[in-house]
Each structure stands twice: as structure tokens, then as C-alpha cells.
N, C-alpha and C positions, 0 to 999 in steps of 0.2 A: 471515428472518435473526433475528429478535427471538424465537423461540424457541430457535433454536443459541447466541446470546448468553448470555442468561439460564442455559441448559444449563452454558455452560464458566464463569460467574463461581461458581454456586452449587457448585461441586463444590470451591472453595477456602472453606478455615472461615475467612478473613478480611470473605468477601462475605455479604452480607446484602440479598436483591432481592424486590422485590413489584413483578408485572407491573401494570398500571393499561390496564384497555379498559373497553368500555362494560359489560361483564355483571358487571364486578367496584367500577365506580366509576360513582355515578349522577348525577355533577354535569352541567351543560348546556357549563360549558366547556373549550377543551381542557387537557389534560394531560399530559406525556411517557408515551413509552409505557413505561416502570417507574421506580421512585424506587432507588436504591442505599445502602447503608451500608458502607463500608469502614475498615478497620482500619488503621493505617498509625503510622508511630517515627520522633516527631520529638520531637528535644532527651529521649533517653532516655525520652521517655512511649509513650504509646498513645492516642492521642484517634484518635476516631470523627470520619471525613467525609460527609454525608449532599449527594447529586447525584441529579438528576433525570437520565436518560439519553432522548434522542429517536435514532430509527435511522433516520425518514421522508424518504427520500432517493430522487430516481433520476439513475440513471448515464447518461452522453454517452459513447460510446467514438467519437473523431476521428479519421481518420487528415492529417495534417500534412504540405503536399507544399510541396517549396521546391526552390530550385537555387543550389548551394555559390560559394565563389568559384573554384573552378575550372572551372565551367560544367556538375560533374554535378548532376541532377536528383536527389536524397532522399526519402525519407518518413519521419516519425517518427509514434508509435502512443501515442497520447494520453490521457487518462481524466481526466473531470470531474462531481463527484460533485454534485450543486444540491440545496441545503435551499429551502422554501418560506418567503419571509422572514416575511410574517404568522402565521404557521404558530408558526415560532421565538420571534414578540414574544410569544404569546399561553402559550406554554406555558412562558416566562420568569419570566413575571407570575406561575402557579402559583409556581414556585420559589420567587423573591424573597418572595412573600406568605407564606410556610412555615418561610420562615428557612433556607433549605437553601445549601449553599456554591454550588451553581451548577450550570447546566445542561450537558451531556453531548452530545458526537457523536458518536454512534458507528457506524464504517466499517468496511469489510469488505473485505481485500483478496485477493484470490482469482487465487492464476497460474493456472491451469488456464483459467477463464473467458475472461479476459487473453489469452492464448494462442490459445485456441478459439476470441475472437469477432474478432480482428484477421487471426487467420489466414483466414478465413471473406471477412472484410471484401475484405482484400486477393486474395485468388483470385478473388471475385466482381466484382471491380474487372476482373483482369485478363481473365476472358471476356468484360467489355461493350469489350474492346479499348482500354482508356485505356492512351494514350501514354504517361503519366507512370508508372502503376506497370507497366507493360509495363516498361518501361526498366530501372525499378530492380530488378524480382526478374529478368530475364535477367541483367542485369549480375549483382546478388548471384550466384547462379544460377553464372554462370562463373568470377568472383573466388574463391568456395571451394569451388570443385572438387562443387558439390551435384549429387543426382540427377536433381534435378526440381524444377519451379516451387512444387509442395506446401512441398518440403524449404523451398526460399527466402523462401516468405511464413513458414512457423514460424521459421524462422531471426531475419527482423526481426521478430517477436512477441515471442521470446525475448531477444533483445540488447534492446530498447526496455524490456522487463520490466523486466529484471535494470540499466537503467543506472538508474529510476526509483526502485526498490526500493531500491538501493547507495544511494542519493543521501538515501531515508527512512533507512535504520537506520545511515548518517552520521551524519545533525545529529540522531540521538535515541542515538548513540552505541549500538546493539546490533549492529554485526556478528557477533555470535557465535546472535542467533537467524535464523526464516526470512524474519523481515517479513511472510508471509502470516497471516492472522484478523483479529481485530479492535482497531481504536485509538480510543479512547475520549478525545475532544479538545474542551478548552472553548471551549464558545463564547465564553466572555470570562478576560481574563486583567488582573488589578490594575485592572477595572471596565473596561476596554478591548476592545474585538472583538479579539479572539488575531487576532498579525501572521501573516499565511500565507492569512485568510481574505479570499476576495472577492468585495463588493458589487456586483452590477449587476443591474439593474431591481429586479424582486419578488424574487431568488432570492440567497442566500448559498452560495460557491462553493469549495467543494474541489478545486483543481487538485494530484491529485499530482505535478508537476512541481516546483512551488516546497515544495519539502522541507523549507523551515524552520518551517514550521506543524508540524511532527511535534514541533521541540526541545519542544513545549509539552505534547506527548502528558500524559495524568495515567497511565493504565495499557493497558496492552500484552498481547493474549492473542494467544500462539500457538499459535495450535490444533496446527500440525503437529507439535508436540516438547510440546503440552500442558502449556506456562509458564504464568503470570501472571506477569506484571513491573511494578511500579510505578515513576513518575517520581522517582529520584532526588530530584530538587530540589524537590519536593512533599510529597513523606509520607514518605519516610525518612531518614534522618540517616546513613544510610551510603550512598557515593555510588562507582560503580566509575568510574575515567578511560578514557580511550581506548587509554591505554594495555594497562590489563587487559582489555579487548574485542578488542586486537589480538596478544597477546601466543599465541595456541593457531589462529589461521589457518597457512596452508600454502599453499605455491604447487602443493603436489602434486596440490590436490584442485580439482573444477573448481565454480566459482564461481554455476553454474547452477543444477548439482542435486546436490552434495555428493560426486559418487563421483570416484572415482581419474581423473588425467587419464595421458595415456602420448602417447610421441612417433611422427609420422604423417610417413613419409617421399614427397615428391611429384614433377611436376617444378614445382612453383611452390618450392619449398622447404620443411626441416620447420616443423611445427607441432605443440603439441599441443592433443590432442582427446577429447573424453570416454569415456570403457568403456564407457558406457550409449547410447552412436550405436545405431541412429537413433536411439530416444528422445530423446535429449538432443543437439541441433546445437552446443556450443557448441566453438570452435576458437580457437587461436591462435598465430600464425605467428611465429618464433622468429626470421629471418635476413629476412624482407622485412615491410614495412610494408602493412599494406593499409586 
């Protein structure tokens, strides 16, 4: 990932990156793996921000089994991203000792992966014959009318995706990009651990579920539509509302994967559903609630 990153910030003439590994920096202690300079307008000027960025992370993908209050059984598809807490203090101390405004996390979010590895999860679930997600991709499975247990485990990949993903470019106010690539989030915010983030044992934790850690994003690269977007309320002095992020949405287009949605006549009743089926399962039912 740390060389895709580096890739999309340098190719904006605001960024300014030098990688830091062992063949380029010969100290004994650690250090992020690149330093950043970014350009950014605040109060009509231009002042330079100088961040360490760290990427040293691995991923938890969970699947989440529960039973509703009306006695059906669920699953939700989860992702938890864990920093190394020692790891974090020591390559802080670089920072802070350099005078640099602060350290960087930077994450990577990836539907495809997302998709592939819960679908995978869940199919493999359901040949070792567990009950619980037996239950829930048949039931899926017959509630929208799908082909096949395949269709039903993409199906919860994709709805669990896309309520995760809505729920970040909410409280960071982008609905108008894709939310996939990378977010670049401090680890401290007014000398405090940025609220979103959580402590337990040695490990600092990125649940993307609790979306309010993104309001704090500093900058945002969508690789898919190949943006840069800065934090608002950090480095520039121009600030869009939620307003102007929701003002160019449509109900016409489908919320998954951008293309035309069109109406799907059944006997459950209509819905609509995406042009790009199969590719894209996403559906939604106009006259009945499901």
C-alpha cells in the first residue's frame, strides 16, 4: 500500500513526500514510513503542514452473528483495522522531536477486497453447515428473489459495504465522492487521541463502523475518480455544507455502483434494481418493506 499512496499524493503539486525505510534512513529508531508537506489556505494564506504518515496496520475482517427482536437470526460484515500501540509511541517521538504538526494514519479502503473476502467468508461458512448463516443467505436468498447462495452472500457484502461506507462520507460530509482509497487520519486531535479511535491492549483500533473518527479525516484520496480532497476545517478556509454535497445526488442512479437504476416488476412487488445485475445486486422495493 505505501507505495500506491506515495504514487497518488505525489502526482498533486500541493504534496511533497519522502519515503523513510532502512536503505534511505540509517537511524536505529523507528520512524513513519514517509514524512509529508502539504500546502493548504487558511485565513487567505498558504502555510505549509509538515506530517509524518505511518500505514503499519493489519486488517480483522469479522463476520457479526446476532438475533433481531423479532426472533430472526442476522449477520453483519465487519472490518477492524489494529495499529501496533508501541509501534505508534515510538514513531510519535520521531515527530514531536522534529517539530512536525503530527502523525498520520493512513487507511485504505478497498470495496472489491470488502466484497471478495466476506463473500468468501460467508460461502465458506455456509458449506461447513453452520446454522446461523445457513439461515440467513437461504432466507436472503428467497426475500429478493436471488439465483443462488453465491448471489446472497455478495448481496450482504454489498449492503454491509455501502451502509459502512454511507455512514464515513456522512460525518466527513463527501457524498459526492466514492469513499474508496485512502484516509489519512490523526492520530491526535488538540493533543488528544482523535475521538473514533480505540484503545485496547497493545493495539490502537480503527473500527469502521463508528464513522465519527472519519469527521477528523485531514485528507482524503480517491483513487477511483483520482481526487485529492482536503479537511475542510483544517487547511482551508473554504468549507462546502452538506448542503452542496447533496444537492447533484439522484434517486435515479443506484447507490452501489453509480449506474442507472430501472423498475423490476415481480410477484413480491416492484422494485428497483440496478442495469449493471448481476454485477451489481443492489435492489429496492417500492410497495413492500423488506
Amino acid at each position: 500500500m505505501g507505495h500506491d499512496l506515495f504514487k497518488e499524493l505525489t502526482k498533486n503539486i500541493h504534496f511533497n513526500v519522502t519515503e523513510l525505510d532502512k536503505n534511505n534512513f540509517g537511524q536505529d529508531w523507528q520512524v513513519p514510513e514517509c514524512l509529508v508537506s502539504m500546502i493548504g489556505i487558511k485565513n487567505g494564506k498558504k502555510p505549509v503542514f509538515y506530517y509524518g504518515i505511518t500505514q503499519n496496520y493489519r486488517t480483522s475482517f469479522i463476520i457479526k452473528k446476532g438475533k433481531s427482536e423479532n426472533g430472526n437470526n442476522f449477520i453483519n460484515a465487519r472490518v477492524y483495522l489494529k495499529f501496533d500501540k508501541d509501534s505508534l509511541i515510538e514513531k510519535e517521538k520521531y515527530i514531536v522531536g522534529n517539530g512536525f504538526n503530527g502523525l498520520l494514519l493512513a487507511v485504505k479502503i478497498s470495496k472489491p477486497e470488502f466484497i471478495a473476502t466476506f463473500k468468501n467468508l460467508l460461502l465458506e461458512d455456509y458449506s461447513k453447515n453452520d446454522v446461523h448463516v445457513k439461515d440467513v443467505l437461504d432466507r436472503i436468498k428467497d426475500r429478493n428473489e436471488l439465483k443462488s447462495i453465491d448471489e446472497s452472500a455478495e448481496y450482504i457484502a454489498n449492503r454491509d459495504y455501502e451502509w459502512l461506507i454511507g455512514r464515513i462520507k456522512y460525518m466527513s460530509k463527501m457524498f459526492n465522492y466514492s469513499g474508496e482509497g485512502f484516509w489519512l487520519l490523526p492520530l491526535k486531535t488538540e493533543s488528544e487521541i482523535t475521538k473514533g479511535l480505540c484503545h485496547k491492549n497493545d493495539e490502537l483500533i480503527i473500527d469502521l463502523e463508528n464513522a465519527k473518527l472519519f469527521e477528523n479525516y485531514l485528507v482524503y484520496v480517491d483513487v477511483e475518480n483520482e481526487v485529492i480532497r482536503y479537511n475542510g476545517d483544517r487547511l482551508c478556509k473554504n468549507k462546502n455544507t452538506l448542503t452542496d454535497e447533496l444537492k447533484n445526488r439522484s434517486d435515479d442512479v443506484c447507490p452501489w455502483c453509480g449506474s442507472a437504476l430501472r423498475t423490476i416488476k415481480t410477484k413480491k412487488g416492484e422494485f428497483l434494481g440496478c442495469t449493471d445485475y448481476p454485477k451489481c445486486l443492489y435492489r429496492r422495493y417500492l410497495n413492500k418493506k423488506y
